[in-house]
C-alpha positions as CSV (number, residue, x, y, z in Angstrom):
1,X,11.5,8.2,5.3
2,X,11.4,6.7,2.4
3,X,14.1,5.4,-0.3
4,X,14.4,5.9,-3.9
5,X,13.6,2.5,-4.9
6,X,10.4,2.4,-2.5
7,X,9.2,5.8,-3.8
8,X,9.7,4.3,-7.5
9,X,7.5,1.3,-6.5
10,X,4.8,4.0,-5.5
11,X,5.2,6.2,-8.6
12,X,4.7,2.7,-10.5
13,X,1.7,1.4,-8.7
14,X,0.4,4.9,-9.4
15,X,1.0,5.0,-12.7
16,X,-0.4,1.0,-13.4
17,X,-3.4,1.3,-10.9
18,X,-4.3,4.9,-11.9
19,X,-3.5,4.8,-15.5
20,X,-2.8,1.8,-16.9
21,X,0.7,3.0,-17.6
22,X,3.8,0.9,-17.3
23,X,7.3,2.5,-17.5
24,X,9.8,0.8,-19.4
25,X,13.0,-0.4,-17.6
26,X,14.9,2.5,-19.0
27,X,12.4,4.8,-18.0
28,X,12.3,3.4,-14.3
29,X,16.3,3.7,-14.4
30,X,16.4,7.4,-15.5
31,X,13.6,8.0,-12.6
32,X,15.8,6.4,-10.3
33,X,19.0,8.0,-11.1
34,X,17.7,11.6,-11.7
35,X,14.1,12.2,-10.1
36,X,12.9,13.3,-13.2
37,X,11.3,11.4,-16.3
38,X,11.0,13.2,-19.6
39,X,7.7,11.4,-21.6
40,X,7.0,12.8,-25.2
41,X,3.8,13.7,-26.0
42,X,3.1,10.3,-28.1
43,X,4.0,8.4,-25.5
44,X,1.7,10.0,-22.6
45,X,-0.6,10.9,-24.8
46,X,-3.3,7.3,-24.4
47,X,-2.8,7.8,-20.7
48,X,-3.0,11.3,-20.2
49,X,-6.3,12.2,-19.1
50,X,-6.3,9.4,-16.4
51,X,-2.9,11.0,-14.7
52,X,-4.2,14.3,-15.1
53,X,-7.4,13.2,-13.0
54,X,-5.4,11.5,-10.4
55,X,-3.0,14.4,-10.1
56,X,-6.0,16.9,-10.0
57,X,-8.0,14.5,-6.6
58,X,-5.3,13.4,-5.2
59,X,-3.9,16.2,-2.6
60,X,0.0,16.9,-3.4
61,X,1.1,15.9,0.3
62,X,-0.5,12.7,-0.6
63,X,1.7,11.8,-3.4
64,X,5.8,11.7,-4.1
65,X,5.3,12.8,-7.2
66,X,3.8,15.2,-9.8
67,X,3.9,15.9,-13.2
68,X,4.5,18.9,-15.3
69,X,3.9,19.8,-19.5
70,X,6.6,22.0,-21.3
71,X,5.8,24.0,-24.3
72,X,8.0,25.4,-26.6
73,X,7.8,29.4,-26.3
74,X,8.0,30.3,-29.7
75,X,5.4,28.9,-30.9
76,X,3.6,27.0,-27.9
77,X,3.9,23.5,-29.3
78,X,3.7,20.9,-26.6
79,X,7.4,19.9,-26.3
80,X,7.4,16.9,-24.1
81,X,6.2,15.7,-20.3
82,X,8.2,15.8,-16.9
83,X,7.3,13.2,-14.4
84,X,8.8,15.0,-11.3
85,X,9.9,13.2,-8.0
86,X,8.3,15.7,-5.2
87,X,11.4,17.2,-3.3
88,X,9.5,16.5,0.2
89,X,9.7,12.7,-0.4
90,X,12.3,12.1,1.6
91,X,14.1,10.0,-0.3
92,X,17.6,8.5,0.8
């Protein structure tokens, strides 16, 4: 089992090793406090093809988390990113 600040250290080495992508402080704490991580589409947008490979050869029960792309219905305009915490993590 593992905690939240141990499955933040995973989602970060993720992120760096697979992506080059380093989450600001404020977007570590807002993981932390909430499980979720909402990323515009500027932001994610250098790194995005990288995560979406990880995501897409890495099986889900390998990872603690996931991530997910919202687009606004009335017109289908990518609205933003969700980095998700997977709710079998475990986390205490």
């Amino acid at each position: 089992m593992q905690t939240m600040n141990e499955i933040l250290e995973e989602v970060n080495e993720d992120l760096q090793l697979q992506a080059n992508l380093l989450l600001t402080d404020s977007e570590q704490q807002a993981l932390l406090n909430s499980g979720l991580l909402f990323l515009t589409a500027e932001r994610i947008k250098p790194y995005i093809a990288k995560i979406r490979n990880y995501l897409r050869e890495t099986p889900q029960e390998d990872r603690v988390w996931t991530m997910y792309k919202a687009t606004d219905i009335s017109n289908n305009l990518l609205g933003f990113y969700a980095l998700v915490l997977n709710n079998d993590s475990n986390c205490n």
